[in-house]
KEDREN-539859 format. One record per residue (C-alpha): residue in one letter; z negated, x, y; residue number from 1; chain. Coordinates in nm, 2 decimals. Each point is the difference from the previous one (the first is absolute). Example, Ala and Ser with C-alpha at 12.3 -4.5 7.8 and 13.67 -1.06 7.14 Angstrom:
# KEDREN-539859
+------+--------+--------+--------+-----+-------+
: rest :      Z :      X :      Y :  nr : kette :
+------+--------+--------+--------+-----+-------+
:    A :  -0.78 :   1.23 :  -0.45 :   1 :     A :
:    S :   0.07 :   0.14 :   0.34 :   2 :     A :
+------+--------+--------+--------+-----+-------+
END
This chain:
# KEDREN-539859
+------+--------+--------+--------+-----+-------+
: rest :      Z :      X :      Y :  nr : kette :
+------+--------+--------+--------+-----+-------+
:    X :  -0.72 :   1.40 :  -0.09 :   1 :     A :
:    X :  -0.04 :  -0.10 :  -0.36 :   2 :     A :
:    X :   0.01 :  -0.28 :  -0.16 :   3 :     A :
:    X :  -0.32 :  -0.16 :  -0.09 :   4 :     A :
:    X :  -0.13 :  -0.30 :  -0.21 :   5 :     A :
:    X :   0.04 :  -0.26 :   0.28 :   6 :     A :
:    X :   0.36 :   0.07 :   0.05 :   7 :     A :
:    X :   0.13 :  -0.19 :  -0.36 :   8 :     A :
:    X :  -0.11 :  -0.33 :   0.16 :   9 :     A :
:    X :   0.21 :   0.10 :   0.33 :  10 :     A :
:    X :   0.30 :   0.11 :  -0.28 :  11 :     A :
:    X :  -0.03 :  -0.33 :  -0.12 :  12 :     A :
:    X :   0.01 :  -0.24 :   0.30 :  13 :     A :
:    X :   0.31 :   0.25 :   0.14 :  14 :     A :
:    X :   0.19 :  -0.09 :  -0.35 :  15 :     A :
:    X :  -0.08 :  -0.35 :   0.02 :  16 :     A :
:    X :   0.06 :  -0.09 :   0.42 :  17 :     A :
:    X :   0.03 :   0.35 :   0.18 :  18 :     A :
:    X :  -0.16 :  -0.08 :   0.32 :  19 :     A :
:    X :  -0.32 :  -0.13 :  -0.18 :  20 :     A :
:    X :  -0.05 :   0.44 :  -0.13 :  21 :     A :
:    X :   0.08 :   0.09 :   0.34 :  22 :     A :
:    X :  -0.23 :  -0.21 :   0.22 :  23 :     A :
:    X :  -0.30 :   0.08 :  -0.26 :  24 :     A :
:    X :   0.05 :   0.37 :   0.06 :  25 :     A :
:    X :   0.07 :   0.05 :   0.36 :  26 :     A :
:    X :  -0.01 :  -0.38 :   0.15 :  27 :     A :
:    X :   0.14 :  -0.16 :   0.26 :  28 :     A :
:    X :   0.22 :   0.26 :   0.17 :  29 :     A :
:    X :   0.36 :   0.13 :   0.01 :  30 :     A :
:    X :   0.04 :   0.13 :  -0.39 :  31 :     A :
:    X :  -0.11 :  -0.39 :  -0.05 :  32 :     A :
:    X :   0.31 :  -0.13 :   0.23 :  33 :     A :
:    X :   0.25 :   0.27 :  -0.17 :  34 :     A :
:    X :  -0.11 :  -0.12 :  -0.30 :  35 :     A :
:    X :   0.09 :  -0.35 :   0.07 :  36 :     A :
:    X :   0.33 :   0.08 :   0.12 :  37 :     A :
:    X :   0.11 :   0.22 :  -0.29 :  38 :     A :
:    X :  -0.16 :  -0.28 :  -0.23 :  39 :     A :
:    X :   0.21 :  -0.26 :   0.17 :  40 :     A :
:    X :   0.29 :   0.22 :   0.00 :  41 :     A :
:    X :  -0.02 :   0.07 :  -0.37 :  42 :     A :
:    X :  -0.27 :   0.00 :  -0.25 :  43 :     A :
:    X :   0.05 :   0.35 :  -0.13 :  44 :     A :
:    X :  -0.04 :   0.14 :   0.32 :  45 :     A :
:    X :  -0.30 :  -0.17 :   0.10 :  46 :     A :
:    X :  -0.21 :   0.12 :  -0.38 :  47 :     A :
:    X :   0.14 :   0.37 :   0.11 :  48 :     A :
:    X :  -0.11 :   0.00 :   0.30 :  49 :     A :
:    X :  -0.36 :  -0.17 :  -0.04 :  50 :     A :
:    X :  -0.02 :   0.29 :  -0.26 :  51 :     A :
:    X :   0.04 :   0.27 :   0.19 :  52 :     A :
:    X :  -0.23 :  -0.13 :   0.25 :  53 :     A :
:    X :  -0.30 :  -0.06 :  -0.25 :  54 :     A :
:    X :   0.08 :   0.34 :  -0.17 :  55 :     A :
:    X :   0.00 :   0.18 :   0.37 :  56 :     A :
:    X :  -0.29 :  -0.18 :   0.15 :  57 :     A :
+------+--------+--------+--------+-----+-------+
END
């Protein structure tokens, strides 16, 4: 899909505290728990993945 208007504030949260992009766009599910661990596991990892997941979504 593409990206849309509504995504930037997503971008933004996932930059700031990954999680927070990633339970806006698909919520409370297993991309949400991977994201926490790959946050926890190192921060990089966490913004990568919670992008993906908004730009796949």
């Amino acid at each position: 899909m593409g990206l849309t208007c509504g995504d930037i504030p997503k971008f933004i949260c996932a930059l700031i505290f990954p999680p927070i992009g990633v339970l806006i766009e698909t919520g409370c599910d297993k991309h949400l728990v991977i994201c926490i661990l790959l946050t926890l596991l190192g921060y990089l990892p966490g913004i990568i993945y919670a992008c993906y997941v908004i730009i796949d979504k």
